[in-house]
N, C-alpha and C positions, 0 to 999 in steps of 0.2 A: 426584548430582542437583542441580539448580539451586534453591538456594533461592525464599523470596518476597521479598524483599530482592532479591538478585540479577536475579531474573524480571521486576520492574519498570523495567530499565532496557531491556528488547528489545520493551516493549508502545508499540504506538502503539495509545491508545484513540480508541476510532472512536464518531462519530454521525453517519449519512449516511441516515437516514431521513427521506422526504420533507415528512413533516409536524412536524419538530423544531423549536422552538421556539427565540427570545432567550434566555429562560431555562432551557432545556435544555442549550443551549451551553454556557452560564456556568458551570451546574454541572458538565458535562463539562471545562469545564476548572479548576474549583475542585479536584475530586476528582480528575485529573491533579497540579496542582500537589500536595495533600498523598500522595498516593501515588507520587509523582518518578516516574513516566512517562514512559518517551523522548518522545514527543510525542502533540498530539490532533489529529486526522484528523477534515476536516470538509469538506461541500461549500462550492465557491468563495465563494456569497454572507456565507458566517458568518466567511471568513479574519481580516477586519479584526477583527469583534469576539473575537473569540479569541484572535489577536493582543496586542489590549489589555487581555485577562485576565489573559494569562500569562506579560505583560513583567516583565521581569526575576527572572523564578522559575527559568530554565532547561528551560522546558518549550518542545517546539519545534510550531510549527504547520505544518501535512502540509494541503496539499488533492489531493483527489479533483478529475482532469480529462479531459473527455470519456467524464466517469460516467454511468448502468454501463456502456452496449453500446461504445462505442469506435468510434462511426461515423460522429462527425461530421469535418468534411474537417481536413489538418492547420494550416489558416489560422487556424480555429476553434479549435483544441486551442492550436496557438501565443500564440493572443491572450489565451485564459481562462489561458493559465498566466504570462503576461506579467501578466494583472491580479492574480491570487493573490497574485505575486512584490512587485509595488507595494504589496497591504494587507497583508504582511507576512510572507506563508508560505516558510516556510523548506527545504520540504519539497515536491514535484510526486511524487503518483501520477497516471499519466496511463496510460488503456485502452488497447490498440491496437485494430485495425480486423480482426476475427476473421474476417469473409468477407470481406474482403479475402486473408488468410493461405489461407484455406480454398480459395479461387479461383486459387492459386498466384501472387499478384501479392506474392512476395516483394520486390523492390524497393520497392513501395509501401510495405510496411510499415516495411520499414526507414528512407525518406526520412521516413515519418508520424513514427516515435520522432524522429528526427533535427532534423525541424522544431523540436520540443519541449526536445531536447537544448539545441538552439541558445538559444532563449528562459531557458533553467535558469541557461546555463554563466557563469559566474564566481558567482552567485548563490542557488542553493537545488539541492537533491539532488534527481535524479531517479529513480523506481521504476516502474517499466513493468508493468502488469499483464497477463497474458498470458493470463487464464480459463482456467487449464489443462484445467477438464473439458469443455471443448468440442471440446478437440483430440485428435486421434490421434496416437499415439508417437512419428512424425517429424513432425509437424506442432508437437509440443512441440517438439524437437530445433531446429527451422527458426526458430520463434519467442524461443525461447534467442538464437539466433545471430545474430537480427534485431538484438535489445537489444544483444548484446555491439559487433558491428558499427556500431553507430549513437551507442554512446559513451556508454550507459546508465550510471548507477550502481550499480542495485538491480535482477532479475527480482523478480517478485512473483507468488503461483499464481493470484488470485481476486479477483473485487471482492466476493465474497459473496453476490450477487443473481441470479446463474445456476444451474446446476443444481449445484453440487455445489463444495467450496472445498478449503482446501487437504492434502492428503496425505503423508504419508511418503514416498511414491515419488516425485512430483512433488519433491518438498523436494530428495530425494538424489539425481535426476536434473537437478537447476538446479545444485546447488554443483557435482555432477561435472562440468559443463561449463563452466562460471566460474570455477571454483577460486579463487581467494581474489583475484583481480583486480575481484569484482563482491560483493555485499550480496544475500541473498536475502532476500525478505517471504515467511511465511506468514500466510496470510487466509481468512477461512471457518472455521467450526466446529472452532475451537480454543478448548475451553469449559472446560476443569479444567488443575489443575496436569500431571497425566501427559498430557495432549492439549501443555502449552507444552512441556515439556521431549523429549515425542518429538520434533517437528519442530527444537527447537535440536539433538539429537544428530543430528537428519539432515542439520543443514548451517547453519538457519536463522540470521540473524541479526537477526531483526525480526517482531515477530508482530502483526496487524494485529486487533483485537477491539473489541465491543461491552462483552465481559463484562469487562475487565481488573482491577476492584476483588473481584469475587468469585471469580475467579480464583485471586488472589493470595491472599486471605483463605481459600481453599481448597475453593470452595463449586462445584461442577459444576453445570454449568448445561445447559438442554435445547434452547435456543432463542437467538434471535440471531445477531449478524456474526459 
């Protein structure tokens, strides 16, 4: 089993709620920095200040683009993550375009990543979120293949704000498709230590949470990313 020590370096803590605050941020990345955190996950507008919280600590900044529904066109996903990239984010989660997927305009989806890809590449890592629970079993499969295709770094299951986040089965259904060519995020309702370490032995290597200090200090929690 994966210690708390250990378990700290596969969390990207997250604050993507609407109404978060300057100093919300700050402490979110205060409490990254002394809990060594893979990184903090924030929407676009906070990059900069987060950025400058957490220079030179080793903590990396991750934003959220074309958060949460993943519908705005790929001009628009291209540009918000061209701006992230500028205040400092080292890190692109970016939605795909789920009725798009759903309407069979696979091409589309995969140019939409690829836009994004383009904008990332020499630059910050990208992780593709795919809402896995809005899709049916080959429509996972299709959207897998989109990411892979299009030069992703990371699938990812969830942005957490949909119906339902990330799973075991989704987990082990990404890495069997990726194989160790791609990075998978778990997201959504990974609240205790046995919720992190299932989704790592399913594949994971990155888990995306609100809760990641109580987590680690071992305290389950009911609610949140």
């Amino acid at each position: 089993m994966t210690t708390s020590r250990d378990l700290a370096s596969y969390i990207d803590n997250t604050l993507l709620k609407p109404d978060a605050t300057a100093s919300d941020i700050k402490h979110l990345c205060e409490e990254s920095i002394t809990n060594k955190f893979k990184a903090v996950c924030v929407n676009s507008s906070w990059v900069k200040l987060a950025a400058d919280t957490v220079k030179g600590s080793g903590v990396t900044v991750c934003s959220v683009i074309g958060f949460p529904l993943g519908a705005g066109t790929s001009e628009s996903k291209a540009c918000e993550a061209e701006s992230a990239i500028k205040n400092g984010a080292g890190e692109i989660d970016m939605v795909i375009n789920v009725g798009a997927l759903k309407s069979g305009m696979v091409d589309y989806v995969r140019d939409d990543i690829a836009a994004v890809v383009k904008a990332c590449k020499g630059k910050a890592l990208l992780k593709v979120i795919l809402e896995m629970c809005l899709l049916t079993e080959d429509e996972k499969k299709t959207a897998i293949k989109a990411a892979m295709d299009a030069g992703a770094d990371f699938v990812k299951t969830s942005t957490g704000f949909s119906t339902g986040g990330a799973t075991v089965e989704d987990v082990k259904l990404m890495r069997s498709m990726v194989g160790d060519t791609m990075g998978v995020k778990a997201a959504g309702g990974v609240r205790s230590i046995d919720d992190a370490n299932a989704v790592i032995d399913a594949g994971a290597s990155r888990i995306g949470t609100s809760n990641g200090v109580k987590i680690i200090a071992g305290q389950a929690v009911t609610s949140g990313y």
